[in-house]
DRENKOL-576352 format. One record per residue (C-alpha): residue number from 1; residue in three letters; chain; x, y, z. Coordinates in pm, whole numbers, padded with zeros to 5 digits. Example, Ala and Ser with C-alpha at 12.3 -4.5 7.8 and 13.67 -1.06 7.14 Angstrom:
// residues 2
(1, 'ala', 'A', (01230, -00450, 00780))
(2, 'ser', 'A', (01367, -00106, 00714))
END
This chain:
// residues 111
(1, 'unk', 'A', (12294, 14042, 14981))
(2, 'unk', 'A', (12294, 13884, 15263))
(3, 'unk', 'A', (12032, 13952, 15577))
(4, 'unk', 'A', (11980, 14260, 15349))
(5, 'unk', 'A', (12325, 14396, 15370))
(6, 'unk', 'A', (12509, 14442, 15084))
(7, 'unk', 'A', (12808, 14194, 15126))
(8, 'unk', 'A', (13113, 14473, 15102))
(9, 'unk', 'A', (12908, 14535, 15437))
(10, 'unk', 'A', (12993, 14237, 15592))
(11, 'unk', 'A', (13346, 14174, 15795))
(12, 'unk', 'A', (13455, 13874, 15884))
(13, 'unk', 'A', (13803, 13748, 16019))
(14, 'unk', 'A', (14031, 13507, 15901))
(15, 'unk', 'A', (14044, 13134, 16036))
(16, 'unk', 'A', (14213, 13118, 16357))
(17, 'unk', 'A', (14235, 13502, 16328))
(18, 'unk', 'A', (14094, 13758, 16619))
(19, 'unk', 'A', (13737, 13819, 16629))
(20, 'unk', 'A', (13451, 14001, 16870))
(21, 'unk', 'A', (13389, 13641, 17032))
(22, 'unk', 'A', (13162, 13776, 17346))
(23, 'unk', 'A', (12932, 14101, 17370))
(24, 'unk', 'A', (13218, 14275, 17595))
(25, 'unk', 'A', (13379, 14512, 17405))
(26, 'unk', 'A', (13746, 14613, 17451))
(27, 'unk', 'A', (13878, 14944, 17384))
(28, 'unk', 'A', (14070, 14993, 17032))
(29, 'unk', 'A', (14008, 14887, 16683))
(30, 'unk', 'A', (13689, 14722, 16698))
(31, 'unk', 'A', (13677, 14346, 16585))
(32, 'unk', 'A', (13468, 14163, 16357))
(33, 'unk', 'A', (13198, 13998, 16476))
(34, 'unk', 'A', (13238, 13694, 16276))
(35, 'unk', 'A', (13495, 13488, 16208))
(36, 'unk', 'A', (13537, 13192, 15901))
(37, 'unk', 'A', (13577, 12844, 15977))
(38, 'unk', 'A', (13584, 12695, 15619))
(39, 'unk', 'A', (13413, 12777, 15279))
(40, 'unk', 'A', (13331, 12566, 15002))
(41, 'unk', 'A', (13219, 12650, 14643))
(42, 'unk', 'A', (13132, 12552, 14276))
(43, 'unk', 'A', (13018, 12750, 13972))
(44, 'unk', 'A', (12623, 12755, 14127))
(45, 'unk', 'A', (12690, 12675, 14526))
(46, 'unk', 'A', (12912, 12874, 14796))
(47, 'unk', 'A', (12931, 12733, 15159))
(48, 'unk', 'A', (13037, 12919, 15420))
(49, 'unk', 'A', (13060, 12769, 15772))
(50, 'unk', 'A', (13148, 13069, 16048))
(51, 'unk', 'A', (13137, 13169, 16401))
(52, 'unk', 'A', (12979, 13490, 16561))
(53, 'unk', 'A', (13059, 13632, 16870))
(54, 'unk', 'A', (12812, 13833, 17083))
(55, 'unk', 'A', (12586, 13770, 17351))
(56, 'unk', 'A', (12567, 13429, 17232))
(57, 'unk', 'A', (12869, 13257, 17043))
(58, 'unk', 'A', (12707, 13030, 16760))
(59, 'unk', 'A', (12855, 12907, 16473))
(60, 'unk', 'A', (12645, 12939, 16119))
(61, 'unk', 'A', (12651, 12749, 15781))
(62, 'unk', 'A', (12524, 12944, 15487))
(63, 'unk', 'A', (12432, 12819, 15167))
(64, 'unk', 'A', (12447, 13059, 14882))
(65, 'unk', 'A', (12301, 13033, 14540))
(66, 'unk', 'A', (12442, 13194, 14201))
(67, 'unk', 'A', (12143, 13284, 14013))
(68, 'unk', 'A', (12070, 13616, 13737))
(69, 'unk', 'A', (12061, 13882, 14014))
(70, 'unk', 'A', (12396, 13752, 14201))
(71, 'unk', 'A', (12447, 13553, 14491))
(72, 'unk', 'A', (12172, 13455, 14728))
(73, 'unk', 'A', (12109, 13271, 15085))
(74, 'unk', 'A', (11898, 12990, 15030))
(75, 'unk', 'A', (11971, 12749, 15326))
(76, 'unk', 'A', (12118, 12910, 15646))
(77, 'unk', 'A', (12189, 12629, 15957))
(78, 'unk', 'A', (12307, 12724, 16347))
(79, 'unk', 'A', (12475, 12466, 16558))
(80, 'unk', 'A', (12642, 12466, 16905))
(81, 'unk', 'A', (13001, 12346, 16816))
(82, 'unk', 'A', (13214, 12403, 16479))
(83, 'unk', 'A', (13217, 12146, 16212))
(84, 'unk', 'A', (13566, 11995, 16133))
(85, 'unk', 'A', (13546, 12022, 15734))
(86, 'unk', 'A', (13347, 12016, 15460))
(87, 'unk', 'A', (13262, 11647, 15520))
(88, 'unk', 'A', (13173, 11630, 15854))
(89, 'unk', 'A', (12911, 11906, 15685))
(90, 'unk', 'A', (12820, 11663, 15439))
(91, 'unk', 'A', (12740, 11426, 15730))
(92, 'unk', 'A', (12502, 11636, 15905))
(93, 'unk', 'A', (12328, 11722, 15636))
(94, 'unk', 'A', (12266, 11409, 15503))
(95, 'unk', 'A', (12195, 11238, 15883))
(96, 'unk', 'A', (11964, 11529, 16003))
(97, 'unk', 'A', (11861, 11293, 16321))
(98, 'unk', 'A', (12166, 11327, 16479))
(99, 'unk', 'A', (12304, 11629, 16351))
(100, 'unk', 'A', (12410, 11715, 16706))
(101, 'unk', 'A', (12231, 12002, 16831))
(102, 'unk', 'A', (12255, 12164, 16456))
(103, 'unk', 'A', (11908, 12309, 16323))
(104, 'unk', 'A', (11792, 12476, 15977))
(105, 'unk', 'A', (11714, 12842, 16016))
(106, 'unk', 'A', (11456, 13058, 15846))
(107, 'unk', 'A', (11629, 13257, 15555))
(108, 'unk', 'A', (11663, 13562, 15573))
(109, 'unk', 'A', (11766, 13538, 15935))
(110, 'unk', 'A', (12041, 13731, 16206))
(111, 'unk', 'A', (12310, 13582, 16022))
END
């Protein structure tokens, strides 16, 4: 679950694929509204880093935790500008002061 929806409900394109990047939408199949930068994971942990388009184009790291009921958010961040890789998100974390516009979120947010 994820913002309370059920995450078969979520749709998210590919990296570098098309996505619903402003809150103009064009006539035909409609787009996804988010679109994956990288993901990271480990038996316990899932990363995803992403960008959503609407009436204003953010890009979103959520943490995700295995636990007895499934996977859960437990750490959600929203910056300005995409992170490069996994260790430029290691870097932000870990230097908080000048994470460069990036801020921790209140889970269970708009993701």
């Amino acid at each position: 679950m994820v913002d309370n929806t059920p995450a078969k409900g979520w749709v998210m394109s590919e990296p570098g694929g098309p996505f619903q990047a402003t809150d103009v939408v064009t006539p035909g199949s409609p787009l996804p509204g988010r679109r994956m930068i990288f993901a990271a994971c480990d038996a316990t942990v899932c990363l995803l880093h992403y960008e959503r388009g609407g009436i204003a184009h953010v890009y979103e790291v959520l943490a995700f935790k295995s636990g007895s009921n499934g996977w859960s958010v437990v750490w959600n961040a929203r910056g300005p500008k995409p992170l490069a890789n996994l260790a430029a998100l290691k870097a932000m974390v870990k230097h908080t002061a000048s994470a460069g516009g990036w801020t921790n979120e209140w889970v269970p947010g708009n993701f």
